[in-house]
C-alpha positions as CSV (number, residue, x, y, z in Angstrom):
1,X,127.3,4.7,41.7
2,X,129.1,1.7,41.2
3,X,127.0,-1.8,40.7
4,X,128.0,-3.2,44.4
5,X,126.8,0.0,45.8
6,X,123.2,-0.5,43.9
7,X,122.7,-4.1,44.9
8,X,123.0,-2.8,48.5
9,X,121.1,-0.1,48.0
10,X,117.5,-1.9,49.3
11,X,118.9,-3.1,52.3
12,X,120.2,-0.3,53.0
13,X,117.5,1.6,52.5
14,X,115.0,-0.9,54.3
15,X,117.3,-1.1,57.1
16,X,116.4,2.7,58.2
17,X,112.7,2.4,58.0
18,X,110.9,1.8,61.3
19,X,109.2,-1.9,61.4
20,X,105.4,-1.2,61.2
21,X,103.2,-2.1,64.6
22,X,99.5,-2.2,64.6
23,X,97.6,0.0,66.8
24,X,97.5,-1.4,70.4
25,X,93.7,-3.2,70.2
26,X,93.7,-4.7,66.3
27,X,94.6,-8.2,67.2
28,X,91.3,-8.1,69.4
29,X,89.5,-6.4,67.1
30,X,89.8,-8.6,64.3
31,X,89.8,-11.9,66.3
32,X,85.8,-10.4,68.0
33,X,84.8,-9.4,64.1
34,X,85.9,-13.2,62.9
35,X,83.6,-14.8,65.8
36,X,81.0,-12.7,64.7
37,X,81.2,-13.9,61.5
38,X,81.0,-17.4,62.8
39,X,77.6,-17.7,62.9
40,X,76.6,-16.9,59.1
41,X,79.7,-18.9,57.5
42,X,77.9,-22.2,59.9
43,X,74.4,-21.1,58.3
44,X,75.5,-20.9,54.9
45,X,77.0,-24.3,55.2
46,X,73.8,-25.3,56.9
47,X,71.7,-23.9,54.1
48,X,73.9,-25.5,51.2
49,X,74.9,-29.1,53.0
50,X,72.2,-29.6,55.8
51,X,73.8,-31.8,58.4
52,X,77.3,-31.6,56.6
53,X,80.0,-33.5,58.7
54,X,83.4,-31.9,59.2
55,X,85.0,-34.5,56.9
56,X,82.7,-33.7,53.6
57,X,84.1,-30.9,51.7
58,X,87.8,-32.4,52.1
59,X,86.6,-36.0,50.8
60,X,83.9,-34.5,48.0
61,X,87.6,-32.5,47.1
62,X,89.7,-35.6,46.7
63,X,87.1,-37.9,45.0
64,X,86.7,-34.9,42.6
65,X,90.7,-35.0,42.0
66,X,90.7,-38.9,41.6
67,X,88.1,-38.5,39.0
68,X,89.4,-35.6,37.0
69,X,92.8,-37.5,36.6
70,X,91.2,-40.8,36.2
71,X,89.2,-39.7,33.2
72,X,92.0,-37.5,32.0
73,X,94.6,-40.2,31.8
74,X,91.8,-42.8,29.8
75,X,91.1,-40.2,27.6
76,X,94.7,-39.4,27.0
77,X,96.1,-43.1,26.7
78,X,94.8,-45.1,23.7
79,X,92.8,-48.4,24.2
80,X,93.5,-52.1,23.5
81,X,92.1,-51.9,19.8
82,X,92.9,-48.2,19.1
83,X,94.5,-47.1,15.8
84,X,97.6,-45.2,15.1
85,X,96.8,-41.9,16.0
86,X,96.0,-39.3,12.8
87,X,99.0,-37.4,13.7
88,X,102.4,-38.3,15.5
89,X,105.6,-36.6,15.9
90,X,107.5,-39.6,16.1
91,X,106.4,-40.8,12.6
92,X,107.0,-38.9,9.4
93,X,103.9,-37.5,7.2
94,X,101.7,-40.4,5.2
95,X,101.1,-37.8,2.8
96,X,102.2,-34.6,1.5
97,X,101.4,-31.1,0.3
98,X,102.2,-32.8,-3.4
99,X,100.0,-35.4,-3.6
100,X,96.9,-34.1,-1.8
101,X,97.2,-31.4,-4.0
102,X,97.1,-34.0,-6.9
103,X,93.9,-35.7,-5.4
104,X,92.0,-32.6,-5.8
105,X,92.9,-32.2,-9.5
């Protein structure tokens, strides 16, 4: 078999099988089993948010978001009076294996 023939090989070979169809009454099926549904998804929000407008979860998500990078950036950026950092790749080693070796002697 040479390589073109085995690219081809899965369209080919999805080309002959018969597209899949749901039985005749499943779209109605599953859109009456959702609606029944809708009643304990509205108590549960009920029971964990009482009076909850539509609007909530969406802003509670993007305040959440705002404050995660908020703190994440001031934690990640040094202040006004910070120090050089203990270790940085851009400047070479203020010590070495050598002479912290000869501080312990």
């Amino acid at each position: 078999m040479s390589e073109m023939e085995q690219d081809d090989f899965p369209t080919r070979a999805m080309a002959r099988l018969e597209a899949a169809r749901p039985p005749a009454g499943m779209r109605g099926r599953l859109l009456v089993a959702y609606d029944a549904q809708r009643p304990l998804r509205i108590r549960l929000a009920e029971l964990l948010w009482p009076g909850m407008p539509a609007w909530a979860p969406g802003a509670a998500l993007a305040a959440s978001l705002l404050l995660g990078v908020g703190v994440g950036v001031g934690v990640a950026l040094p202040g006004p009076t910070a120090e050089r950092m203990a270790f940085s790749p851009e400047e070479p080693p203020s010590a070495s294996v050598e002479s912290l070796l000869a501080e312990e002697r």
